[in-house]
N, C-alpha and C positions, 0 to 999 in steps of 0.2 A: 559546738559546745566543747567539744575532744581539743580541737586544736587551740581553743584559748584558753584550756586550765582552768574554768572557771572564775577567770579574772572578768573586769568590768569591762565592758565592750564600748566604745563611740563608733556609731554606726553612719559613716559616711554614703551621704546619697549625690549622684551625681546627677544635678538637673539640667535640662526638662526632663529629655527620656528618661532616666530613671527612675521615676515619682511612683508610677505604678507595680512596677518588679521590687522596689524598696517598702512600699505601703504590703504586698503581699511576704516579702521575707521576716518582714519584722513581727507582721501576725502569726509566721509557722515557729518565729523564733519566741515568742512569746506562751504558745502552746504548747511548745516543749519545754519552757519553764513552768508552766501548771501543770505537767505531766509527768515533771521531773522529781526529783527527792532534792535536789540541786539546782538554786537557778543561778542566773548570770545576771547582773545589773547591767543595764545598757542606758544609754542617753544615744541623743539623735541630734546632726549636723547636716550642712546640705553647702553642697560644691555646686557652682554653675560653668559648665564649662563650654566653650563653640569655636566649634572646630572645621564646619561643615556650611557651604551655602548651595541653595538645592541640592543636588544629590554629587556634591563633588567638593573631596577634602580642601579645606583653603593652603593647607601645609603650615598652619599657626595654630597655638593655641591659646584663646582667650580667658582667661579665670573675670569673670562678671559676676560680683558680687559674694556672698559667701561672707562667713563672719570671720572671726580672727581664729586661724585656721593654729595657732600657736597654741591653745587648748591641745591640742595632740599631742605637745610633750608629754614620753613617761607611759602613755595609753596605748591599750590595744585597741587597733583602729582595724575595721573592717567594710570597706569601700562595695558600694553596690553601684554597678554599671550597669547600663541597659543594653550596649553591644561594644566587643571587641573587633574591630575591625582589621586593620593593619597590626594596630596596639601601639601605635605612636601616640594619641592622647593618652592612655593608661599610663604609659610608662612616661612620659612626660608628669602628669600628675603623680606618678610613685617616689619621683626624683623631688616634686616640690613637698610631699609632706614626710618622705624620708630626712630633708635637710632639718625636720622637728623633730626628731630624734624621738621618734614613739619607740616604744616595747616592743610591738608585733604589727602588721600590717596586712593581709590577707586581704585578697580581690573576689568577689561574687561578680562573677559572669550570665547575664540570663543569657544571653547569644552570644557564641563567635565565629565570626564568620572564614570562611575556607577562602582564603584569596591568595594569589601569587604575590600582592603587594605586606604580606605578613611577614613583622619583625621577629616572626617569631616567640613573641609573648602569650603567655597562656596565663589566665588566668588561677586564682589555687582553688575555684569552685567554679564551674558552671555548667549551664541550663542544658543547652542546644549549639550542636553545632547546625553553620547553616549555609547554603552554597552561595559564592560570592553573586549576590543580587541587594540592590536597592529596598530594604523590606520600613515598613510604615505599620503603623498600630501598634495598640497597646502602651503607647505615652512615646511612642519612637514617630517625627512626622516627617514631613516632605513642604520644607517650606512655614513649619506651626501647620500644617492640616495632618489631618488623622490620625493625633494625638488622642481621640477620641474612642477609639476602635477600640474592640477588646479582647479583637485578636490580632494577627501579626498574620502582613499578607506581602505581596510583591508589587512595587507601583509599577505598572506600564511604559514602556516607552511614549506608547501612543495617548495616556493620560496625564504625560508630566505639564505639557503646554498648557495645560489645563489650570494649572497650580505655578508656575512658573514665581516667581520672585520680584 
């Protein structure tokens, strides 16, 4: 609430995985506007972005679907991810909704993860850090399975054939 001055917020969710870390940010951010003397107006948009087939980066990034992302002009836009990895999709996506010339842009991070293959991108909020492993649950899956879960665990090597693609 500090870092956007009380302006009006467009809350960018990054789907699949993000569905469930944006369905909870927006309930704690909503609670702090009834708890506040101050709220913030926020509207809600949703990005689909794939990047990933089973548990290995394609090295592309696909935008599927998602409305007319041109609304961003002018707005403070804050982006919920469900994991930073390398941070090559993030920043990939920062560069295409930077080219809408929003106000302000700020990244929620619920995971990022510790890997030698990191650009180096940080996030300006998150969760957990997490050691570089293959993690599923909580709307994060392996393949669409264990989008389910409702927590976040590590998929096995010896389980992945299991789920394969």
């Amino acid at each position: 609430m500090e870092e956007t001055g009380g302006r009006h917020i467009v809350a960018l969710c990054v789907l699949k995985g993000g569905y469930k870390f944006f369905a909870h940010l927006l309930d704690y951010i909503k609670a702090l506007n009834r708890n506040s003397d101050r709220s913030i107006p926020m509207t809600v948009d949703f990005i689909r972005l794939k990047s990933y087939c089973s548990d290995r980066s394609t090295g592309a990034l696909k935008v599927i679907g998602g409305d007319d992302l041109s609304t961003l002009t002018g707005k403070t836009v804050m982006i919920a991810e469900d994991i930073i990895d390398a941070g090559k999709t993030t920043q990939t996506l920062l560069s295409l909704v930077k080219r809408l010339n929003p106000k302000m842009v700020k990244v929620a991070g619920l995971l990022v993860k510790s890997t030698p293959r990191s650009v180096g991108y940080r996030p300006d909020f998150d969760g957990f850090e997490i050691p570089d492993k293959f993690v599923v649950g909580y709307a994060l899956d392996y393949n669409e399975y264990f989008r389910d879960l409702n927590h976040v665990c590590v998929i096995s090597e010896t389980g992945k054939p299991k789920y394969k693609a």
